[in-house]
FIMI-400298 format. One record per residue: x, y, z of N, C-alpha, C, O in turn; residue in three letters. Coordinates in steps of 0.1 Angstrom, whole numbers, padded with zeros to 4 digits, always signed. Each point is the difference from the previous one (the first is absolute). Layout:
BEGIN
XYZXYZXYZXYZALA ...
This chain:
BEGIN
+0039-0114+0256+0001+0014+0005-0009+0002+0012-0012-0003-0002UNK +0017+0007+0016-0006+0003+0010-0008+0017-0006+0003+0009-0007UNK -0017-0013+0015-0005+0013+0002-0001+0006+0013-0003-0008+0009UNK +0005+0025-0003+0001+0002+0007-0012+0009+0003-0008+0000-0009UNK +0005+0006+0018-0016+0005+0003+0001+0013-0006-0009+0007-0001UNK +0022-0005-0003-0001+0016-0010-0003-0006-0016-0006+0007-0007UNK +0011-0019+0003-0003-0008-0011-0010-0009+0002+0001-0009+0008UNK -0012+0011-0015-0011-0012+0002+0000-0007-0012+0002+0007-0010UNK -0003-0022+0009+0000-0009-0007-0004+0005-0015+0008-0007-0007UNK -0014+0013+0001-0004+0006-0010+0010+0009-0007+0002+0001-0012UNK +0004+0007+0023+0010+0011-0003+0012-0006-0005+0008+0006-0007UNK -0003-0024+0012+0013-0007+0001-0002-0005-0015+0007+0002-0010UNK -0021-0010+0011-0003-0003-0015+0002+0007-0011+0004-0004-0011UNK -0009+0021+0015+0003+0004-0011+0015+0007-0003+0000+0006-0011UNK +0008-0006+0016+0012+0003+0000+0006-0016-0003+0011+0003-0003UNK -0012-0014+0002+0007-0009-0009-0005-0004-0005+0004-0011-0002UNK -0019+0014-0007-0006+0000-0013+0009+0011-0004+0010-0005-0005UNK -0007+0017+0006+0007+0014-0005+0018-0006-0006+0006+0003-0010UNK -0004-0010+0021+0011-0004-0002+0007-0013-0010+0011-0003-0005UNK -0023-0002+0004-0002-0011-0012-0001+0005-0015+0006-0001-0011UNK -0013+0007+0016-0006+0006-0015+0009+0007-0006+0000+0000-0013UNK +0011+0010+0022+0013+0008-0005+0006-0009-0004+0000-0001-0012UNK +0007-0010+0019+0009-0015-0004-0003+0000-0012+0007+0004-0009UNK -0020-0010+0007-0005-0005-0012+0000+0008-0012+0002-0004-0012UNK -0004+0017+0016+0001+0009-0010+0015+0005-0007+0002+0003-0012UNK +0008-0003+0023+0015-0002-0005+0001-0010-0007+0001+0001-0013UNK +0000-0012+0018-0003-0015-0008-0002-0001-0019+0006-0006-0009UNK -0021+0015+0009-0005-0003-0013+0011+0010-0009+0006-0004-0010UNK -0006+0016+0016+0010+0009-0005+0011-0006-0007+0002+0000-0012UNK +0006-0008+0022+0014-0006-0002-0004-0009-0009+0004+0000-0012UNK -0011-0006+0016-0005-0016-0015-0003+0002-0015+0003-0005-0011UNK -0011+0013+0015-0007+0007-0018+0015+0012-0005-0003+0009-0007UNK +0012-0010+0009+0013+0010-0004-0004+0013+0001+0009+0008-0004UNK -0025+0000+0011-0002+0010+0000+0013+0013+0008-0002+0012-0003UNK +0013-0016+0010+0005+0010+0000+0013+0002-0011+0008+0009-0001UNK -0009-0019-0008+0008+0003-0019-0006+0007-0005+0006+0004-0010UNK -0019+0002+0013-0008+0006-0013+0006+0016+0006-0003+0009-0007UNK +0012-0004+0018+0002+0016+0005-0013+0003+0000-0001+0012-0004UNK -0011-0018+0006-0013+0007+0007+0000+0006+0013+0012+0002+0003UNK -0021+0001+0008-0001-0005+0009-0016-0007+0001-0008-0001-0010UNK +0005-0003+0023-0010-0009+0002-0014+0014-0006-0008-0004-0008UNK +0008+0013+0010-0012+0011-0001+0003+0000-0014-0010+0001-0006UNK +0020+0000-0002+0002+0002-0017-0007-0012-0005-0008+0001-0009UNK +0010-0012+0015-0002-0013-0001-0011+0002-0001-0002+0002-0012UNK -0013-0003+0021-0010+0002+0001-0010+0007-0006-0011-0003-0002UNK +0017+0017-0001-0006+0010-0010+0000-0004-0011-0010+0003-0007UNK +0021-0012+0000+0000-0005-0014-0009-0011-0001-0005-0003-0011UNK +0004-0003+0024-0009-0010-0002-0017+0002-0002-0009-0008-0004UNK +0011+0023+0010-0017+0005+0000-0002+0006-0012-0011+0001-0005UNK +0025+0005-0002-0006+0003-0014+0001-0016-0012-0008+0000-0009UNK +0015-0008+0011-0001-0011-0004-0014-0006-0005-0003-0004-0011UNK -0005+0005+0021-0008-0008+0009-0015+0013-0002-0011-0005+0000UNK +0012+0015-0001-0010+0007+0002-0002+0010-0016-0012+0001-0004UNK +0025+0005-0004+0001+0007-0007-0008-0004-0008-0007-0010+0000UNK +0007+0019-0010+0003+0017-0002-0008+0005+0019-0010-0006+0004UNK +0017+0018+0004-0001-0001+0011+0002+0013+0001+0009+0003-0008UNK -0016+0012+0017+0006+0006+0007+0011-0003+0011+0002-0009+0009UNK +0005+0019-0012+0005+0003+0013-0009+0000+0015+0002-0008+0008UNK -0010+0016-0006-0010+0001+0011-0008-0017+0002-0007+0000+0011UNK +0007-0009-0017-0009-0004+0001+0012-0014+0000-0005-0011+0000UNK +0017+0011+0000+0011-0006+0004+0008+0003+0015+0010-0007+0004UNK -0015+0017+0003+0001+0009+0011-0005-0008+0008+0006-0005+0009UNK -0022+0004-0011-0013-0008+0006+0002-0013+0002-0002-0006+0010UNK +0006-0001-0026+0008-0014+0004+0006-0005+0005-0002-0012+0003UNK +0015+0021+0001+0011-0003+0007-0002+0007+0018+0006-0004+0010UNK -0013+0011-0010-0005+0003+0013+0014+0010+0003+0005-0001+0011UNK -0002+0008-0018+0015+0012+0002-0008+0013-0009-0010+0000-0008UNK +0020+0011+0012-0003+0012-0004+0003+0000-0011+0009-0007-0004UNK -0017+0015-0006+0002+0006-0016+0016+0004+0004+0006-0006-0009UNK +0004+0011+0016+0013+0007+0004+0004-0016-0008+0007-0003-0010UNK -0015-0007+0021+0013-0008-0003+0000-0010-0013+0010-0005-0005UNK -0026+0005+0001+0003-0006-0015+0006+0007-0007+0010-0006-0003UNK -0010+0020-0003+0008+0012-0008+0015-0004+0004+0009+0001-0009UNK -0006-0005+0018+0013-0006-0004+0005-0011+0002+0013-0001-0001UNK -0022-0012+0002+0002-0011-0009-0005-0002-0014+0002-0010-0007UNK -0009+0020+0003-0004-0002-0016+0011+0007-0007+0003-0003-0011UNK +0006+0016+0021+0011+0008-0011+0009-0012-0001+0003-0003-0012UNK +0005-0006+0025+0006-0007-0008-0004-0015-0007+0008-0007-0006UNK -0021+0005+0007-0002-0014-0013-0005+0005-0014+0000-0007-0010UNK -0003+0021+0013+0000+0004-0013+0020+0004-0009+0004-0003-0011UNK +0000+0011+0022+0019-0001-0006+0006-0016-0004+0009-0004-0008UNK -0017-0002+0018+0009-0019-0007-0008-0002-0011+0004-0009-0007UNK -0016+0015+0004-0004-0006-0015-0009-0009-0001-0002-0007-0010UNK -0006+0005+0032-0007-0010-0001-0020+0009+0002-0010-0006+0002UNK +0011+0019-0003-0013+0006-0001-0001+0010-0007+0010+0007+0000UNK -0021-0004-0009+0003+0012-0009-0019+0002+0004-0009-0009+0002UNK +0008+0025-0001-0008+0004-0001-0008+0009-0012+0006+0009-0006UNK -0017-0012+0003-0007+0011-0008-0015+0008+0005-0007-0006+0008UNK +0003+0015-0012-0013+0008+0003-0010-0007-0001-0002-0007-0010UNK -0006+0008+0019-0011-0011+0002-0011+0009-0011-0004+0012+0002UNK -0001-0022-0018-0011+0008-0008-0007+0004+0008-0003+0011-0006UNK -0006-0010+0019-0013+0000+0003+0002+0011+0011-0010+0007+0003UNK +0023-0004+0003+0002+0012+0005+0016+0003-0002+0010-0005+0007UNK -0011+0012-0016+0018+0005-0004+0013+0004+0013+0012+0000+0000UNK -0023+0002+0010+0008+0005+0010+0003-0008+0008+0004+0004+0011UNK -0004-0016-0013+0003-0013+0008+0011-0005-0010+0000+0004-0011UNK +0008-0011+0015+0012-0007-0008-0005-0021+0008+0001-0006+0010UNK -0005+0005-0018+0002-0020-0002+0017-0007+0000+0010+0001-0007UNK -0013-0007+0016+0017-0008+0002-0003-0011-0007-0012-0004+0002UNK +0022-0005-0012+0000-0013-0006+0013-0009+0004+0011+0005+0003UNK -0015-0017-0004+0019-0007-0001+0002-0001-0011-0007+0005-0009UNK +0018-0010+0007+0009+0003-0007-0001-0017-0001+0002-0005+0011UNK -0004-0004-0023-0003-0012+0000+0013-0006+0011-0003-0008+0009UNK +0019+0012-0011+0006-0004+0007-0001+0001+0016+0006-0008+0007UNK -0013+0017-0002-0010+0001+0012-0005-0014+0001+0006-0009+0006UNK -0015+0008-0011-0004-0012+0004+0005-0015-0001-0002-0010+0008UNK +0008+0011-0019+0013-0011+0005+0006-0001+0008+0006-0011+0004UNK -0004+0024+0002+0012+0000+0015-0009-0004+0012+0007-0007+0008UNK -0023+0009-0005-0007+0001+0007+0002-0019-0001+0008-0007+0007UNK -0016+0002-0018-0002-0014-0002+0011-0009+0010-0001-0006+0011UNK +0012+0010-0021+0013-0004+0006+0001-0001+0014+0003-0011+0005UNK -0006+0021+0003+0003+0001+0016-0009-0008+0003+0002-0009+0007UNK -0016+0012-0012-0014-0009+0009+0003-0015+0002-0002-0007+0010UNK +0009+0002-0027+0006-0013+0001+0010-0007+0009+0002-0011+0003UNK +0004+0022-0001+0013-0007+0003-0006+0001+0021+0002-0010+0007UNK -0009+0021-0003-0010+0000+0014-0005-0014-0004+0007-0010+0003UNK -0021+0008-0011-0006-0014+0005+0008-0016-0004-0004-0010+0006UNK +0014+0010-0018+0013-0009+0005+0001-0002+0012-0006-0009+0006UNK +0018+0020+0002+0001-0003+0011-0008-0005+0013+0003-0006+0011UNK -0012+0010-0015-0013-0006+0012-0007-0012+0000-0003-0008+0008UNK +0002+0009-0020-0004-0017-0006+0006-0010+0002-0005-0011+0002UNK +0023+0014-0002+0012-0007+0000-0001-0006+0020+0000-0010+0006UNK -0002+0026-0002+0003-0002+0016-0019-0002+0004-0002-0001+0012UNK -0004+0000-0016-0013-0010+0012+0000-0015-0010-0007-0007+0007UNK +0013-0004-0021+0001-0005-0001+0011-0008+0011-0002-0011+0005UNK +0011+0018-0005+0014-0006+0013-0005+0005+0011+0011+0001+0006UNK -0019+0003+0002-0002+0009+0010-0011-0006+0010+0001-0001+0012UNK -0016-0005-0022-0010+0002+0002-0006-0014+0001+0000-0007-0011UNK -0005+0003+0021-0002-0017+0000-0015+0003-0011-0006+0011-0002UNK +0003-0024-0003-0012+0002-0007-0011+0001+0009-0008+0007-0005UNK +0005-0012+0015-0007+0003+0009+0000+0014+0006-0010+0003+0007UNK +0017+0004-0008+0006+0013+0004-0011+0014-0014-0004+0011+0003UNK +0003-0019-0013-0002+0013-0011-0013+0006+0003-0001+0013-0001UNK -0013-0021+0006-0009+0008+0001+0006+0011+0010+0000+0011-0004UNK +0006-0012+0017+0006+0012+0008+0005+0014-0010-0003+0012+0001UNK +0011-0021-0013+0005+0012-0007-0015+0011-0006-0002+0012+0002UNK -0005-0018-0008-0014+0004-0006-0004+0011+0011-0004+0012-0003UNK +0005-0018+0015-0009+0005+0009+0006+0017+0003-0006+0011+0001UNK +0021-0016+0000+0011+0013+0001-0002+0006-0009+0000+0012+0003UNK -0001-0014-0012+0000+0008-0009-0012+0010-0002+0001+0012-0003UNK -0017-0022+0005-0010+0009+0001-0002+0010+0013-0008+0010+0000UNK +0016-0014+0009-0001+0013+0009+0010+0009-0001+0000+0011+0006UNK +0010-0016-0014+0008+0019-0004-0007+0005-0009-0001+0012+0001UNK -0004-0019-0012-0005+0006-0011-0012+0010+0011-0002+0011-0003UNK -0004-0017+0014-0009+0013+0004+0006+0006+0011-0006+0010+0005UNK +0021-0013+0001+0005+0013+0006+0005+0010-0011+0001+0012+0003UNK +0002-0016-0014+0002+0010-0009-0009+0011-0008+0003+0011-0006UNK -0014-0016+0008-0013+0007-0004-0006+0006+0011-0011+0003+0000UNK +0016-0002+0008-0009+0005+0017+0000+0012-0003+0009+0005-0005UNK -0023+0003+0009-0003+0014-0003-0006-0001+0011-0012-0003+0001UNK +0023+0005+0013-0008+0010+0015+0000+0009+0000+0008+0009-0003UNK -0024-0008+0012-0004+0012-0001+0002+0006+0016-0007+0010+0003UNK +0015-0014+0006+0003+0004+0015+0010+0015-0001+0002+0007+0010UNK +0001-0005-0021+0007+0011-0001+0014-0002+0008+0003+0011+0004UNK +0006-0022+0000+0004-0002+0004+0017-0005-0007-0002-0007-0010UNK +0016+0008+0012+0006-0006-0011+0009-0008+0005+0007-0006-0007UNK 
């Protein structure tokens, strides 16, 4: 990819890291059968935070997911209608409701995670010279910290 003086080398990078990462993210989708389950990717996610996190507010599934209380309230109305979240009143303040899975929740979660690192394992096995894997390590620990980036430039 040419950069041009309105695109500086950083800006090019980060637009085909962006572009990768979507690929890849269709990719896992298609592999793990996640679009069989009639989720979508944000249903997908919230179940995995209550999976993964529960017994859980709502608000504090909001925080996890980095989306508005609007938009968990209506990924929890329908995983709770498929029978994969049920909530009850939190003992310690009644006025909170605790989200749980639904054991088959987390079977569906497992299921997808497997069938993601399958595929990946399958393709840097066929993909990836052995001399090649510390690179993968390396990739890997620098998204793990573009994913965690908390700037403070106030900038987006």
């Amino acid at each position: 990819m040419n950069t041009t003086p309105e695109q500086p080398p950083t800006v090019a990078t980060a637009q085909r890291l962006s572009d990768a990462i979507i690929r890849v993210r269709a990719r896992l989708r298609t592999e793990s059968g996640q679009h069989a389950t009639g989720l979508t990717p944000t249903q997908l996610a919230v179940l995995g935070s209550v999976v993964r996190e529960g017994p859980v507010t709502a608000a504090r599934l909001a925080a996890l997911e980095r989306v508005s209380a609007q938009s968990i309230a209506q990924s929890l109305a329908v995983l709770k209608a498929a029978g994969l979240v049920h909530s009850e009143p939190d003992a310690r303040d009644g006025r909170k409701k605790l989200m749980s899975a639904d054991p088959s929740a987390a079977e569906l979660i497992d299921k997808l995670l497997r069938g993601r690192a399958t595929f990946l394992a399958r393709a840097i096995d066929q993909l990836v010279a052995p001399e090649e894997r510390k690179d993968v390590d390396k990739a890997i620990e620098l998204l793990e910290r573009l994913a965690g980036a908390e700037l403070d430039d106030g900038r987006i």
